[in-house]
C-alpha positions in Angstrom: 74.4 87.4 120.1 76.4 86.0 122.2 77.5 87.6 126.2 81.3 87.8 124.5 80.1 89.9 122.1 78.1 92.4 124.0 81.0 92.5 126.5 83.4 93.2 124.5 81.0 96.0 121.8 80.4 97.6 125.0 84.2 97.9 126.6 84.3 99.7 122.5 81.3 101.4 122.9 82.6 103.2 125.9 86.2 103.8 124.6 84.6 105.6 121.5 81.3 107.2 122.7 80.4 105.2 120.0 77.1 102.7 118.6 79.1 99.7 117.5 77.5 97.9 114.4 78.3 94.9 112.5 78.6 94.0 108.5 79.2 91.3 107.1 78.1 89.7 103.3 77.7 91.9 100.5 76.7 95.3 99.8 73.4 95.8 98.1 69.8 96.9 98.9 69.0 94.2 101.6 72.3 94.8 103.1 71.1 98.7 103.4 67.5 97.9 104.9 68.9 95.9 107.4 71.5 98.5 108.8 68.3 101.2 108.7 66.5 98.6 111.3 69.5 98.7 113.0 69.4 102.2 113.7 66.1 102.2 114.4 65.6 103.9 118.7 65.3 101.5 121.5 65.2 101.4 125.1 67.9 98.9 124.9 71.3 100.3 123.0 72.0 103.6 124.3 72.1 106.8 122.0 75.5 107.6 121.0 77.0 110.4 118.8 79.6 108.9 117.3 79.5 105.0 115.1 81.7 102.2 114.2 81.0 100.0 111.6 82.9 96.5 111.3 82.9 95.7 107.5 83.8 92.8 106.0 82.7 92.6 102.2 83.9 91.3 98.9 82.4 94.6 97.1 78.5 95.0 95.7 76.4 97.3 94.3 77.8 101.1 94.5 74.8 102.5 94.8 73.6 101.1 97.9 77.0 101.7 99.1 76.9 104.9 98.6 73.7 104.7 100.6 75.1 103.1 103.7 77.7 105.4 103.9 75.8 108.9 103.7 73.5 106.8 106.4 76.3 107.1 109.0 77.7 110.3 108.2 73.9 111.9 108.7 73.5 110.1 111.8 77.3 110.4 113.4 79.5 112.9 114.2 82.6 110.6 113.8 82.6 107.7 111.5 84.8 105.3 112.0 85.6 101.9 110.2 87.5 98.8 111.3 88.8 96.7 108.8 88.8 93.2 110.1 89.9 90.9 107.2 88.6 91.7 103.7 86.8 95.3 102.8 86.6 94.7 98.6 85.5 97.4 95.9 81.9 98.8 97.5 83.3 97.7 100.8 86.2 100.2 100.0 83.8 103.2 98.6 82.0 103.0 102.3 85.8 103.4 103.5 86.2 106.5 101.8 83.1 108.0 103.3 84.6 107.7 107.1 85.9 109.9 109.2 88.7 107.3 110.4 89.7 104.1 108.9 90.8 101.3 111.5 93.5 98.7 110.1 95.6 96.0 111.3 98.7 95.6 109.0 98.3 91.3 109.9 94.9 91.0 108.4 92.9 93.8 107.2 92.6 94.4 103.1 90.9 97.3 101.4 90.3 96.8 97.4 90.4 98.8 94.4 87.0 100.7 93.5 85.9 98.5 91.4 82.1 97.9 90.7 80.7 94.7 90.5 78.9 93.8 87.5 75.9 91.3 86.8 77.5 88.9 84.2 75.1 88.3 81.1 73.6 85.2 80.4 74.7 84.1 84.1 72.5 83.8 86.6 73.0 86.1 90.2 76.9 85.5 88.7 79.1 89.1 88.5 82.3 90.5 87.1 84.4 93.3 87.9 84.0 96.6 85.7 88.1 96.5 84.8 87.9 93.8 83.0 87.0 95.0 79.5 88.9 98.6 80.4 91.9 96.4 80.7 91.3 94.3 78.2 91.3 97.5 76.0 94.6 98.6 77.5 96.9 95.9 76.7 95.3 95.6 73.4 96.4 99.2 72.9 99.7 98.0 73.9 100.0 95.0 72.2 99.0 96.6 68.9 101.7 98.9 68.7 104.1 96.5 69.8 103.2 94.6 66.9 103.2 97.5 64.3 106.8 98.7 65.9 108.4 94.8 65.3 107.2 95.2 61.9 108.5 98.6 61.0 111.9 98.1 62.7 112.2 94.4 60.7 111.2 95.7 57.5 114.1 98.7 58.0 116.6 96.5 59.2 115.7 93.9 56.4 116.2 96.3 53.8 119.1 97.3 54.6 117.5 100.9 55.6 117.1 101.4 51.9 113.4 101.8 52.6 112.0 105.1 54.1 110.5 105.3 57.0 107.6 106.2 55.6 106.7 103.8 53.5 108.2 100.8 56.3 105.9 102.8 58.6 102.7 102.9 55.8 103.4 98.6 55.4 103.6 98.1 59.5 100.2 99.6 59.9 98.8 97.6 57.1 100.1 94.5 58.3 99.2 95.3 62.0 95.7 96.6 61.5 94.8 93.0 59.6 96.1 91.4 62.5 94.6 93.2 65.2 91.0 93.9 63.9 89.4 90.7 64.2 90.4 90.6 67.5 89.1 94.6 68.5 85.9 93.0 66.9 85.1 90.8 69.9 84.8 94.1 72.2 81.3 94.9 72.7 80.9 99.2 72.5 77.8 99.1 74.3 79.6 96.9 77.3 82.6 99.0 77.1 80.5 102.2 77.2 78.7 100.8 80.6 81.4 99.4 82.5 83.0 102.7 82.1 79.6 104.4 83.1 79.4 102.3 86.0 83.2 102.9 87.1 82.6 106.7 86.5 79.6 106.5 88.8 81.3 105.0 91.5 84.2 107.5 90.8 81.5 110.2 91.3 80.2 108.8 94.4 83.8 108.3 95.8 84.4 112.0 95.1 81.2 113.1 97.4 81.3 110.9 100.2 85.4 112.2 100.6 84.0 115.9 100.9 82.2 114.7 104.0 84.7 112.2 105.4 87.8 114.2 104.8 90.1 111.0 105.5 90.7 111.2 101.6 90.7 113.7 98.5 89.7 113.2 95.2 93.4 112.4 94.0 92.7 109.0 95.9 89.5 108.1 94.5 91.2 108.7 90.7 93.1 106.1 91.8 91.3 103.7 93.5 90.0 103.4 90.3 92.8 103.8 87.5 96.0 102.3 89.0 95.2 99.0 90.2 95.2 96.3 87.5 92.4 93.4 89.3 89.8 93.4 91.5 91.6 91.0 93.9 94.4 93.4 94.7 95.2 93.7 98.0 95.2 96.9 99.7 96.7 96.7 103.3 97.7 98.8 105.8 100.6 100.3 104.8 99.2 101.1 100.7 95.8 102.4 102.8 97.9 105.0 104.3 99.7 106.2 101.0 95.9 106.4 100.2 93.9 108.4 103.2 95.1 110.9 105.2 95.1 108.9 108.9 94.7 105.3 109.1 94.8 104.3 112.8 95.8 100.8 114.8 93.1 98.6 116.0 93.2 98.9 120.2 93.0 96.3 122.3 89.2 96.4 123.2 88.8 96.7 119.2 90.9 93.2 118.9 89.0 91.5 121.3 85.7 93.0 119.4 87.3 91.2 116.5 87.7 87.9 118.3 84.9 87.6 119.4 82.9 88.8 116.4 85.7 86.2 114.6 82.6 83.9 113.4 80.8 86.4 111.4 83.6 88.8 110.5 86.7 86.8 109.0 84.9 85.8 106.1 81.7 87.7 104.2 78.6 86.1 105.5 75.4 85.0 103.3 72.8 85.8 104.2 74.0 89.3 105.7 75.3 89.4 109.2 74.3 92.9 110.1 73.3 94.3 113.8 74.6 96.9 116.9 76.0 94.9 118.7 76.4 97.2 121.9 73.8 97.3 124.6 73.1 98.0 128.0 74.8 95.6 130.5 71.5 95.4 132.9 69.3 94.2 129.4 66.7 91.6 130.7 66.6 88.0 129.7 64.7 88.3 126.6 66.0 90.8 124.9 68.1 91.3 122.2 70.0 93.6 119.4 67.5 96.4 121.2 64.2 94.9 120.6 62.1 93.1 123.4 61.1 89.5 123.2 57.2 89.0 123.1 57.2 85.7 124.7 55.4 85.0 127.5 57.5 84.0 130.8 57.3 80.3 131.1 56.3 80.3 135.0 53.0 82.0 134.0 52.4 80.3 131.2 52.6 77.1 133.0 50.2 78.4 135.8 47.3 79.3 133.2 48.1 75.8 131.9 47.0 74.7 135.0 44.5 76.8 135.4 43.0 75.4 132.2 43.1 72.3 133.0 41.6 72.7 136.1 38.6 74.4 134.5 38.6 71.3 132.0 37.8 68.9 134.6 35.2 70.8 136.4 33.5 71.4 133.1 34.0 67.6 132.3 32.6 66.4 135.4 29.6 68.5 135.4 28.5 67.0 132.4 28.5 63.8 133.4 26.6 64.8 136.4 24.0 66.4 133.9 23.6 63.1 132.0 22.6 60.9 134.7 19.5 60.1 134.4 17.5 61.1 137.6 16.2 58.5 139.9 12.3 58.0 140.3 11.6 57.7 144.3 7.9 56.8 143.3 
């Protein structure tokens, strides 16, 4: 970590009487254990009440989201997360969890709560859990457009001598043998966990938001239901339609994000995940809290000499102890 850094977590660190930790890659089980060393007492990072967490994601596992986030509302009394580029899907399900969201309208981009889904036959590959639900939709739209076409063409073609009950009977017919093959290709089982997935991350969204109270229920519903991809961008302005305060980065927060701009602008892998505030009079040595076991160099180089020092008196006693002794006789 770099003196840039530390300067400038600590500048936030005092503004916010808060521990200033870093996120970046994506959110899963590993991503979890790391933030709990994080946490972990030192001499070095002093203890704060309140925490902000810098997360930049493309989305992961809910459940260790979910994790993350009950982490810092147990162990902060305010919770506060800066946005600085892209916060996807899990990313977004820690958001709701805060007590304050931090955005930039330039660059920072929240996500639909969409789970992240391991993609059969694909290895470490996933897929977002809207795409079958949406699949599902527009062939629910598509279907009737097709039966309506047919029932309004088979009136009009008949001159309305046909009733609408029997042009209606004929449409189904017709639309049903054109539309089945095609509802054979959805999987029931897949459909019945993507929605099981998306309902558990709906039900996770809907506790952390008790805690957090930057949101209510109505948001999670839809975080989840109204956006149509994964990709969609959430910025500023949409996030505030969305929670209940969503606040300006200040300047100490920008020049966090500058000089974080390495690890932060894009999701990192492996994780990029540390407090990066700590105690401007830290000793060469020491870092992210923890105290560096290596031996200063000055001493180390002194017993070096002292070894080889006792080397060479060992070595030229035993030469002395060879030579053969002389006979005065």
């Amino acid at each position: 970590m770099t003196d840039e850094v530390k300067k400038a977590a600590n500048a936030v660190a005092e503004d916010m009487d808060a521990r200033v930790f870093v996120y970046s890659g994506p959110i899963d089980n590993d991503g979890f254990s790391h933030i709990v060393r994080a946490m972990q007492p030192s001499e070095n990072p002093p203890h704060r009440v309140n925490s902000l967490l810098v997360l930049t994601t493309q989305g992961g596992d809910a459940g260790a989201a979910y994790k993350i986030a009950r982490l810092f509302q147990e162990t902060s009394q305010i919770f506060t997360i800066f946005v600085p580029a892209k916060c996807k899907s899990a990313g977004t399900l820690i958001a709701l969890g805060a007590s304050k969201l931090v955005m930039a309208p330039a660059f920072s981009e929240l996500g639909p709560l969409d789970v992240q889904l391991l993609q059969r036959d694909e290895i470490g590959q996933r897929r977002s859990g809207m795409v079958v639900r949406t699949a599902l939709r527009g062939l629910s739209a598509e279907t009737f457009d097709v039966f309506q076409k047919i029932m309004l063409g088979i009136k009009v073609n008949s001159n309305y001598t046909i009733s609408l009950e029997m042009a209606s009977r004929i449409a189904a017919q017709i639309a049903t043998g054109v539309m089945t093959p095609v509802y054979a290709q959805i999987n029931p089982e897949v459909l019945g966990n993507d929605l099981r997935d998306l309902n558990v991350a709906k039900a996770y969204g809907n506790r952390l938001v008790e805690h957090g109270k930057n949101a209510t229920s109505t948001t999670v519903k839809r975080l989840v239901e109204e956006y149509p991809a994964h990709g969609f961008i959430i910025d500023k302005a949409e996030a505030s339609r969305l929670f209940k305060s969503v606040d300006d980065p200040s300047p100490a927060l920008l020049n966090l994000r500058k000089a974080l701009s390495p690890y932060v602008y894009t999701e990192q892998r492996p994780h990029y995940v540390m407090r990066v505030d700590q105690k401007e009079d830290m000793k060469n040595g020491e870092s992210d809290g923890t105290a560096d076991n290596q031996e200063d160099a000055s001493s180390m180089a002194g017993r070096r000499e002292t070894n080889r020092g006792s080397i060479s008196q060992g070595s030229r006693a035993r030469k002395t102890s060879n030579k053969p002794e002389r006979d005065d006789k």
